[in-house]
PQR file with spaces between the fields and no chain letter, atoms N, CA, C, O and H, PARSE charges and radii, in Angstrom:
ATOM       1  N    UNK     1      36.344   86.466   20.685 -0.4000 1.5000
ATOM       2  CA   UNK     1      35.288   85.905   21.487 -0.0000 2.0000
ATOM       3  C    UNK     1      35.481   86.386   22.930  0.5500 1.7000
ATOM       4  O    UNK     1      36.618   86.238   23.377 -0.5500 1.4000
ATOM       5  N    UNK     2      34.673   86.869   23.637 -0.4000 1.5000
ATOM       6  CA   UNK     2      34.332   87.532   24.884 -0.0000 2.0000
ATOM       7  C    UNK     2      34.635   86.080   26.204  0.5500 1.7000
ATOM       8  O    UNK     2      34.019   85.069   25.866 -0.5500 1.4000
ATOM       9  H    UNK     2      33.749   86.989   23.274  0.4000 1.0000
ATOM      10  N    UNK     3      35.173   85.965   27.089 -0.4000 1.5000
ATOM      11  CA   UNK     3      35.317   85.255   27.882 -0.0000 2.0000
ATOM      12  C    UNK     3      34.054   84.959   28.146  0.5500 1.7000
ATOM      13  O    UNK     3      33.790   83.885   27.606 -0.5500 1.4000
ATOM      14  H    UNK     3      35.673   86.786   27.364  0.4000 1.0000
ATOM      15  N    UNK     4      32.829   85.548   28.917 -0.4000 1.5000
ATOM      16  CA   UNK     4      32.010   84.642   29.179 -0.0000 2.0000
ATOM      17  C    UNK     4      31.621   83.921   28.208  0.5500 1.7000
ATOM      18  O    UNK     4      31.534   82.706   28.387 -0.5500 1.4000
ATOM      19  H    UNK     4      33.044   86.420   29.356  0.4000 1.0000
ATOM      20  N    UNK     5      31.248   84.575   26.768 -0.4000 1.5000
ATOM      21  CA   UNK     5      31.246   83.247   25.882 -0.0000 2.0000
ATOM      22  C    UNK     5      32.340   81.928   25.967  0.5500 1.7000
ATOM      23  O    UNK     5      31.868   80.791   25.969 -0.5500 1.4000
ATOM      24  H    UNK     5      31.318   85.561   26.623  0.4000 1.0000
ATOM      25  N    UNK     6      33.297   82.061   26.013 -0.4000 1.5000
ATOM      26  CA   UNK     6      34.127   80.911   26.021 -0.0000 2.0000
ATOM      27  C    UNK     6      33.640   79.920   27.241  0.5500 1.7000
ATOM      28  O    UNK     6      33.571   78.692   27.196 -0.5500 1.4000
ATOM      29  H    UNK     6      33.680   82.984   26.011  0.4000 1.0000
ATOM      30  N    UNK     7      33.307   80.828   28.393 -0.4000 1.5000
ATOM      31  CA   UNK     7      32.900   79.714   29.683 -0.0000 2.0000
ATOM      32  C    UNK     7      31.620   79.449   29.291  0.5500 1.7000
ATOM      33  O    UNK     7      31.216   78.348   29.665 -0.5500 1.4000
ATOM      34  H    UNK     7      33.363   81.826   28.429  0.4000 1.0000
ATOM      35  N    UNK     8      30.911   80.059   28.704 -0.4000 1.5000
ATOM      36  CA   UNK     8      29.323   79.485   28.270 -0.0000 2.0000
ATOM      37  C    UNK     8      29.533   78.059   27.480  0.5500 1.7000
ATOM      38  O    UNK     8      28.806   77.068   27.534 -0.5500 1.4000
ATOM      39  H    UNK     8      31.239   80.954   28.401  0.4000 1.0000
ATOM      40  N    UNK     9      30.658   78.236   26.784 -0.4000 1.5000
ATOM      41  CA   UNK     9      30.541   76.931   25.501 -0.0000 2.0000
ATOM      42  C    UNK     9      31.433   75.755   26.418  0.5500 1.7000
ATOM      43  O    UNK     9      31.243   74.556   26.214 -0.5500 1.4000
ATOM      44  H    UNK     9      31.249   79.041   26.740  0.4000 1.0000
ATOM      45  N    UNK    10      32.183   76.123   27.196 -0.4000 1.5000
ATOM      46  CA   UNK    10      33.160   74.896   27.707 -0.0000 2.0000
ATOM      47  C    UNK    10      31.808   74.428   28.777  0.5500 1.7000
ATOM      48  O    UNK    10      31.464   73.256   28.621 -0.5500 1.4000
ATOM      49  H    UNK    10      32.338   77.097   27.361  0.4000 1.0000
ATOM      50  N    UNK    11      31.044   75.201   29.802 -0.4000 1.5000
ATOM      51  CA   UNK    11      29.717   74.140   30.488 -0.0000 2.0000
ATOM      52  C    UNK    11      28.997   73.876   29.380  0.5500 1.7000
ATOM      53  O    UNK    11      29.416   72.802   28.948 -0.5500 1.4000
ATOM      54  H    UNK    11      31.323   76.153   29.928  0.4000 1.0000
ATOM      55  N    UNK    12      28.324   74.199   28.844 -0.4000 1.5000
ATOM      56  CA   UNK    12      27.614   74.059   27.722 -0.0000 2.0000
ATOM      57  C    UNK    12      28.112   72.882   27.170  0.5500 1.7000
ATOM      58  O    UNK    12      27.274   72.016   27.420 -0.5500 1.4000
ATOM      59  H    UNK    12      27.984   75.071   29.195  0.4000 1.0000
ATOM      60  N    UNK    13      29.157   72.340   26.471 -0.4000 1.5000
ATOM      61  CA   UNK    13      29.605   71.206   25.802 -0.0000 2.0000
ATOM      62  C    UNK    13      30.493   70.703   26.248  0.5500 1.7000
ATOM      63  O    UNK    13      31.191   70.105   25.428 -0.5500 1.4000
ATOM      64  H    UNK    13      29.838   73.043   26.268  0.4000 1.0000
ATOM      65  N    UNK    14      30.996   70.655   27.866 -0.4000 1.5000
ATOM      66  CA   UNK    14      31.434   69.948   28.764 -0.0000 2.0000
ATOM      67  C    UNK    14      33.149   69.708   27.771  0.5500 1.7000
ATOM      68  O    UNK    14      33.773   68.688   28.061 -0.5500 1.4000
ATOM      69  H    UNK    14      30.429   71.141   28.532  0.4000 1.0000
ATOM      70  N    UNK    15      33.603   70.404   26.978 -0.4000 1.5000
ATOM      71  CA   UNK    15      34.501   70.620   26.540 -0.0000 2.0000
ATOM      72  C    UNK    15      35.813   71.219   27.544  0.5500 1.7000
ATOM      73  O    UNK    15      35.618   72.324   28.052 -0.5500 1.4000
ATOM      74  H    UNK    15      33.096   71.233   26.743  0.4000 1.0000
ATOM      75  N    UNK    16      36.944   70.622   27.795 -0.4000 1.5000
ATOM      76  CA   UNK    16      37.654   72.248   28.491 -0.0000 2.0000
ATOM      77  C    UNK    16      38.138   73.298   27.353  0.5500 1.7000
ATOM      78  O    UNK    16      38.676   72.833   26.348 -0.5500 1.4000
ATOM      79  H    UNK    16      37.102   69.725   27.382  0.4000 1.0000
ATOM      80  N    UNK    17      38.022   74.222   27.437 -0.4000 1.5000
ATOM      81  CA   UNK    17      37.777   75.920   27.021 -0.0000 2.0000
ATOM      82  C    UNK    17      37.450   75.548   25.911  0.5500 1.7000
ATOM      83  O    UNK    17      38.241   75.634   24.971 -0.5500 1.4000
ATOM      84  H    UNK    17      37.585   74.599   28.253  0.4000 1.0000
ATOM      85  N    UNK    18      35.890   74.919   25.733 -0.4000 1.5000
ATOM      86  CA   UNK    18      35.414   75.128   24.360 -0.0000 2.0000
ATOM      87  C    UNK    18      35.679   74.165   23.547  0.5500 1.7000
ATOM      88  O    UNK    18      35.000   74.004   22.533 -0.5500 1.4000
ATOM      89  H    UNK    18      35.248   74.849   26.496  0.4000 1.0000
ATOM      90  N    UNK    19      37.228   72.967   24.020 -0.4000 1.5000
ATOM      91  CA   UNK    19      38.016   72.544   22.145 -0.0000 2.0000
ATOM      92  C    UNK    19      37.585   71.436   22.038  0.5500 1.7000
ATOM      93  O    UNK    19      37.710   70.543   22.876 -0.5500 1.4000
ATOM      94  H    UNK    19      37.779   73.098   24.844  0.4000 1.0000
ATOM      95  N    UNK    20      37.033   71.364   21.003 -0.4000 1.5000
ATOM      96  CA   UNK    20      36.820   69.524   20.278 -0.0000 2.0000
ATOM      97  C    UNK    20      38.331   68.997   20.686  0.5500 1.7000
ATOM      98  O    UNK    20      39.412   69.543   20.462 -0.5500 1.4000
ATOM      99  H    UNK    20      36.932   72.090   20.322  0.4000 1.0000
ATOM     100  N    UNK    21      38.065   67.844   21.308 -0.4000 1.5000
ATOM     101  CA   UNK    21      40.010   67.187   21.680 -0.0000 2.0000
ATOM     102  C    UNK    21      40.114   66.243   20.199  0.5500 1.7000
ATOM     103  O    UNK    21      41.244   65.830   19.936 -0.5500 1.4000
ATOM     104  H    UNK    21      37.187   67.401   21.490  0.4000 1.0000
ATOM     105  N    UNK    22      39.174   65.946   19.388 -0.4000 1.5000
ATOM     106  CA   UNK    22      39.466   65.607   17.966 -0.0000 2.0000
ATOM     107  C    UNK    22      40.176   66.310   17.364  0.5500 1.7000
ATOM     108  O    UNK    22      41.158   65.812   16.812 -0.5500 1.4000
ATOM     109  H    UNK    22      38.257   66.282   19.602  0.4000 1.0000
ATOM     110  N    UNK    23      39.888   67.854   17.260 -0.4000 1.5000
ATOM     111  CA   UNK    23      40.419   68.905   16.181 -0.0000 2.0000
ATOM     112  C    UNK    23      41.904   68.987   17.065  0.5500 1.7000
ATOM     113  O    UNK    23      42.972   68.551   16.634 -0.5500 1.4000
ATOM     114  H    UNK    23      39.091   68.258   17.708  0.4000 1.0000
ATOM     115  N    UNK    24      41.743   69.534   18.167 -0.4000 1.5000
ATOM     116  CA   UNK    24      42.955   69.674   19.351 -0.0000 2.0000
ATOM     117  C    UNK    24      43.881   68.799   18.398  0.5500 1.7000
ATOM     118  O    UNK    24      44.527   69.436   17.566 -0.5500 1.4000
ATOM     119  H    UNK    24      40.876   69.888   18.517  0.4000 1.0000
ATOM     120  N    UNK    25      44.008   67.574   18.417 -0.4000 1.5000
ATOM     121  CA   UNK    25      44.678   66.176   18.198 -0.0000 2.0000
ATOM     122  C    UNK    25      45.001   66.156   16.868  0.5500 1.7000
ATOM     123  O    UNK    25      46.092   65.670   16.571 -0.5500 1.4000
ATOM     124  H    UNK    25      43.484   67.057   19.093  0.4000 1.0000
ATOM     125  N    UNK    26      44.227   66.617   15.926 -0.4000 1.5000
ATOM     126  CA   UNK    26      44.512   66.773   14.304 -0.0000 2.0000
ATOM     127  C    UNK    26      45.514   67.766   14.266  0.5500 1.7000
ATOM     128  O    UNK    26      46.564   67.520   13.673 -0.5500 1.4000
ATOM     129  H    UNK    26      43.340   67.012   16.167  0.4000 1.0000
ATOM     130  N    UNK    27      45.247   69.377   15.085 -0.4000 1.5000
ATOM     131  CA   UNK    27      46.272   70.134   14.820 -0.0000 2.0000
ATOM     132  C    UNK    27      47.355   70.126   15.497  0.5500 1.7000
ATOM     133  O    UNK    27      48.354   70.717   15.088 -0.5500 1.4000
ATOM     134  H    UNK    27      44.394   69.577   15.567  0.4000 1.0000
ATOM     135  N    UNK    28      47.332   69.455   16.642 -0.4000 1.5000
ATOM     136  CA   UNK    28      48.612   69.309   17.446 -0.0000 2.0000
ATOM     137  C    UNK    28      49.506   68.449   16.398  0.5500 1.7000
ATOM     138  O    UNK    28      49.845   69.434   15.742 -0.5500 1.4000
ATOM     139  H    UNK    28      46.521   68.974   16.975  0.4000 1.0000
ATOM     140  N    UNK    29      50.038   67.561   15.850 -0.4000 1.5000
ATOM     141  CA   UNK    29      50.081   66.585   14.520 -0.0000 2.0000
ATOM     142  C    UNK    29      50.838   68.041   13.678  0.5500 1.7000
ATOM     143  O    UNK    29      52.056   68.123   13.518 -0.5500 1.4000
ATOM     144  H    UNK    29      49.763   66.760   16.383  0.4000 1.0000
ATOM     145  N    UNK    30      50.379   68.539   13.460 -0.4000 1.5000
ATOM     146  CA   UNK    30      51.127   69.955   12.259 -0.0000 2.0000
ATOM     147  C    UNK    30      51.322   71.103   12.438  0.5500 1.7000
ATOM     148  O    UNK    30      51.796   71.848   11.581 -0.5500 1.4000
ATOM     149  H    UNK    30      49.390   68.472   13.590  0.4000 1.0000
ATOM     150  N    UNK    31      50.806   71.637   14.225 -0.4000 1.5000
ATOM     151  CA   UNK    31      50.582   73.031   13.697 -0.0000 2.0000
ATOM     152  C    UNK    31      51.887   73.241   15.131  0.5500 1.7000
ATOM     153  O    UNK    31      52.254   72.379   15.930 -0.5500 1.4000
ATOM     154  H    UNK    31      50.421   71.032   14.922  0.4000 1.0000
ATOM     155  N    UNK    32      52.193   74.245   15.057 -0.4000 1.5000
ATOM     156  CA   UNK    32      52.484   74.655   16.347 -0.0000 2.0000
ATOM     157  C    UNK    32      51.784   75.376   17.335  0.5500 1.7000
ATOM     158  O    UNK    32      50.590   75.632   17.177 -0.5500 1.4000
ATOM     159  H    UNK    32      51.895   74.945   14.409  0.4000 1.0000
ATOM     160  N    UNK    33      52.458   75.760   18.423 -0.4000 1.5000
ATOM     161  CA   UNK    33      50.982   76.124   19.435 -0.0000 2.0000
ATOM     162  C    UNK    33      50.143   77.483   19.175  0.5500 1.7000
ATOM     163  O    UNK    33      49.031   77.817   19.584 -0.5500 1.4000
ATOM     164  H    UNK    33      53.428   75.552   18.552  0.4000 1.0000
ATOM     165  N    UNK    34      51.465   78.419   18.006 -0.4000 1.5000
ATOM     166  CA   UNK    34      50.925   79.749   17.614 -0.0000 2.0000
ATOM     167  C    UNK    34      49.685   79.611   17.020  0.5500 1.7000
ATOM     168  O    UNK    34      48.745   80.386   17.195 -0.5500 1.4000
ATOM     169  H    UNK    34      52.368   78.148   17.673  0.4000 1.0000
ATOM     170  N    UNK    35      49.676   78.376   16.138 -0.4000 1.5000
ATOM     171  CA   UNK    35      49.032   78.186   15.046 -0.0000 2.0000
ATOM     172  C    UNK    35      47.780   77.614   15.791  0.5500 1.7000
ATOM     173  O    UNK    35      46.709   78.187   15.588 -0.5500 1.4000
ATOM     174  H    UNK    35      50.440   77.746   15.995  0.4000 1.0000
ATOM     175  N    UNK    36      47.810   76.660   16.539 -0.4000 1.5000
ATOM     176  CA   UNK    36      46.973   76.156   17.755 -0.0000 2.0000
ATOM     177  C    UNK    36      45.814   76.914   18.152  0.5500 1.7000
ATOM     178  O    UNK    36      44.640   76.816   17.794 -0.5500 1.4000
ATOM     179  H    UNK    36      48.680   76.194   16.703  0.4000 1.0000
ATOM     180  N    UNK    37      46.443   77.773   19.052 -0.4000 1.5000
ATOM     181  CA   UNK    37      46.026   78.251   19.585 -0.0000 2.0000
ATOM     182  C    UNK    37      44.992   79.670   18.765  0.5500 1.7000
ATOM     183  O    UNK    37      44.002   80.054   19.388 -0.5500 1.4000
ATOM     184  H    UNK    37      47.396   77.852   19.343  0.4000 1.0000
ATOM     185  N    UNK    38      45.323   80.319   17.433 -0.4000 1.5000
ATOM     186  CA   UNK    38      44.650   80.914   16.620 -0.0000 2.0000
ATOM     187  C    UNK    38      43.698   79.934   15.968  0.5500 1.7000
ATOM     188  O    UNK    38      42.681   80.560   15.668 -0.5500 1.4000
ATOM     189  H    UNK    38      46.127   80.007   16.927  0.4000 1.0000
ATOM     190  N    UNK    39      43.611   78.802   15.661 -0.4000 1.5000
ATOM     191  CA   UNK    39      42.791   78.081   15.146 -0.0000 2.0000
ATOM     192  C    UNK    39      41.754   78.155   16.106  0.5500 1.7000
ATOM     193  O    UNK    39      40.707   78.785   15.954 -0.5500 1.4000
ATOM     194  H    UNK    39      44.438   78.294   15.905  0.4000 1.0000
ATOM     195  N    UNK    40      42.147   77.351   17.309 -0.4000 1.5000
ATOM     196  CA   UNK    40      40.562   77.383   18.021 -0.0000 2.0000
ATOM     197  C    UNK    40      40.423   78.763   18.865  0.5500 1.7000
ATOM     198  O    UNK    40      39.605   78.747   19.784 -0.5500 1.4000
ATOM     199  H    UNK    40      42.997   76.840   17.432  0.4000 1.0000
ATOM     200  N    UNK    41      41.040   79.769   18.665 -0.4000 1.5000
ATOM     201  CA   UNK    41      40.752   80.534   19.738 -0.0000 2.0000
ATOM     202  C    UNK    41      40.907   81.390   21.188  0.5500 1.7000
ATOM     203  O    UNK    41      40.394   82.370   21.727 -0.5500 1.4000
ATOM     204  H    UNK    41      41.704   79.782   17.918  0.4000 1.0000
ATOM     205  N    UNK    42      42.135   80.205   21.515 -0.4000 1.5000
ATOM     206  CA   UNK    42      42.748   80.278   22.768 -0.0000 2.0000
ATOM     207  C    UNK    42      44.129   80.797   22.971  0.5500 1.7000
ATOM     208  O    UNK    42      45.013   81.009   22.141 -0.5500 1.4000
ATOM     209  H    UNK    42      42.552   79.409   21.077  0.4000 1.0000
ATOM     210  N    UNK    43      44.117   80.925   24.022 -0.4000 1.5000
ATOM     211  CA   UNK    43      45.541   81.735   24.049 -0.0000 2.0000
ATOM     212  C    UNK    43      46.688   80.493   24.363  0.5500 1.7000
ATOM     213  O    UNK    43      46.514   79.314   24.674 -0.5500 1.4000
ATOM     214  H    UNK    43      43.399   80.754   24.696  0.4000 1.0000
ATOM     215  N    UNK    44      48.022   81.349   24.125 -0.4000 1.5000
ATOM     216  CA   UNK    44      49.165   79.885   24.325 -0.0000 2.0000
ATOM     217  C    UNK    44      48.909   79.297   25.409  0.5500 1.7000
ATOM     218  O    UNK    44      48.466   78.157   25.266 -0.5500 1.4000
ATOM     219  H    UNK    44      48.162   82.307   23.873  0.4000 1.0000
ATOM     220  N    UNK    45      49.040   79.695   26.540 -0.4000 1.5000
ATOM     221  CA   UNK    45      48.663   78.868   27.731 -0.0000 2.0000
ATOM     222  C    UNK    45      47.690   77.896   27.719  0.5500 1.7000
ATOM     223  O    UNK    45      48.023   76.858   28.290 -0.5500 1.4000
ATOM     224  H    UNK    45      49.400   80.621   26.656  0.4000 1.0000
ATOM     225  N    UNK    46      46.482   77.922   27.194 -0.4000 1.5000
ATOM     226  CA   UNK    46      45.427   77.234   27.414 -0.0000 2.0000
ATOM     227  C    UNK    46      46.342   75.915   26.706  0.5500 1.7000
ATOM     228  O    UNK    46      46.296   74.755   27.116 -0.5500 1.4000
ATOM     229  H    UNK    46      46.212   78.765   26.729  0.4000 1.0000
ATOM     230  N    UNK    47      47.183   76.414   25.536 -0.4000 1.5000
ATOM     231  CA   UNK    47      47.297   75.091   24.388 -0.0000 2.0000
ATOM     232  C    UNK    47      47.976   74.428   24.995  0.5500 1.7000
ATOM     233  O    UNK    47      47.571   73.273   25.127 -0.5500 1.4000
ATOM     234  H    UNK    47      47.220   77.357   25.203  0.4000 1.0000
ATOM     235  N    UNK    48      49.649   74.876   25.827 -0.4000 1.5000
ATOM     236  CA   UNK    48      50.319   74.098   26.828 -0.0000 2.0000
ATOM     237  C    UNK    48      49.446   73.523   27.895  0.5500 1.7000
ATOM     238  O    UNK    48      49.672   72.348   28.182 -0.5500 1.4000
ATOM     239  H    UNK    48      49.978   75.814   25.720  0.4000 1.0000
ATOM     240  N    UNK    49      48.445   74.169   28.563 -0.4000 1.5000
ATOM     241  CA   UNK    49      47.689   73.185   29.558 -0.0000 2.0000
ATOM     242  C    UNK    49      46.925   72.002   28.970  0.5500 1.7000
ATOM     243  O    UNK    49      46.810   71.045   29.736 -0.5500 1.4000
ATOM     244  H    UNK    49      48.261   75.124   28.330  0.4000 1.0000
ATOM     245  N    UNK    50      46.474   71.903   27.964 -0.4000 1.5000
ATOM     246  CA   UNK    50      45.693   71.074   27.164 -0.0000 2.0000
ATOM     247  C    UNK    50      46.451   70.121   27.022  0.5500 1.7000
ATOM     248  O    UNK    50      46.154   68.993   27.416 -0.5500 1.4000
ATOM     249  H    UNK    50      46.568   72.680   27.342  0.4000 1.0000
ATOM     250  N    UNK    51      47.703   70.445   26.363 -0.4000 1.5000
ATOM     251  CA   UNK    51      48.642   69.366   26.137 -0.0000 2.0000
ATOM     252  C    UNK    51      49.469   68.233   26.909  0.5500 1.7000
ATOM     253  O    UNK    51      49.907   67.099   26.719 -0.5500 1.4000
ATOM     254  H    UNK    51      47.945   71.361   26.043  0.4000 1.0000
ATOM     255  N    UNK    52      49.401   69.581   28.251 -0.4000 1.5000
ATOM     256  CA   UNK    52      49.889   68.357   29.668 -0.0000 2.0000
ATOM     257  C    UNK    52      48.970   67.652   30.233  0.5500 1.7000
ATOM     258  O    UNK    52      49.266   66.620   30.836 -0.5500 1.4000
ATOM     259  H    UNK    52      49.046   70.503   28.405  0.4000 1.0000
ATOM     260  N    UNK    53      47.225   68.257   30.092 -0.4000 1.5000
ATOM     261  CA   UNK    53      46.673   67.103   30.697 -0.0000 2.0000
ATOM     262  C    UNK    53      46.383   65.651   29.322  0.5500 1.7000
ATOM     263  O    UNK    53      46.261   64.433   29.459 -0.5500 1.4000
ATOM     264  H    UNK    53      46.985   69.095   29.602  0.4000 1.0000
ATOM     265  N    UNK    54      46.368   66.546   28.092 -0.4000 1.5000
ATOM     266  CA   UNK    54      46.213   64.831   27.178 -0.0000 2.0000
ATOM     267  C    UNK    54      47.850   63.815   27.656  0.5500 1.7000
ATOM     268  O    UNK    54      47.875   62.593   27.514 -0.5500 1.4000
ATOM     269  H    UNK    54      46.467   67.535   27.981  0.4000 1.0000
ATOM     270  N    UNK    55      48.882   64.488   28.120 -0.4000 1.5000
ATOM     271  CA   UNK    55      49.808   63.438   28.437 -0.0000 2.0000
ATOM     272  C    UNK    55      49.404   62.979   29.476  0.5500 1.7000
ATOM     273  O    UNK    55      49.692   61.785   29.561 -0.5500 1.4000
ATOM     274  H    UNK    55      48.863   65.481   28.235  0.4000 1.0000
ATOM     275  N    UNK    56      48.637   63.521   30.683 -0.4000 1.5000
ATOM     276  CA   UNK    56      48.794   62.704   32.119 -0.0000 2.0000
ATOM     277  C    UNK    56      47.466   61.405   31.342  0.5500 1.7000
ATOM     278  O    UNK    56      47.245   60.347   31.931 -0.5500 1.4000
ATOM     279  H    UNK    56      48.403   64.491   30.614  0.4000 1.0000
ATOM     280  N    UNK    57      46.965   61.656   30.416 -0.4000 1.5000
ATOM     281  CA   UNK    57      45.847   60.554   30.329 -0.0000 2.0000
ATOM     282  C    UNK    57      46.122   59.109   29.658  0.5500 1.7000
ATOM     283  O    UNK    57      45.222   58.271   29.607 -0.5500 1.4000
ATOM     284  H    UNK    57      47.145   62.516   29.937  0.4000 1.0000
């Protein structure tokens, strides 16, 4: 997927980069971040940033 697509879908569905935080939350639970991060798309970083802001919440 082409970056501006990815920023089209995260304004677009007010998502950050795109991820359902449902699915996020199901695979965090089993997968690791390799696995993570190929599921929805994103690269490792995005999955570690994702993960520190669901802890600050």
């Amino acid at each position: 997927m082409r970056q501006s697509e990815k920023l089209w879908k995260a304004n677009h569905n007010k998502d950050i980069f795109g991820v359902n935080f449902h699915r996020f939350i199901e695979l965090e639970e089993n997968a690791s971040h390799m696995e993570i991060a190929h599921e929805l798309g994103i690269s490792l970083g995005e999955v570690r940033m994702l993960k520190s802001q669901m802890n600050r919440t």
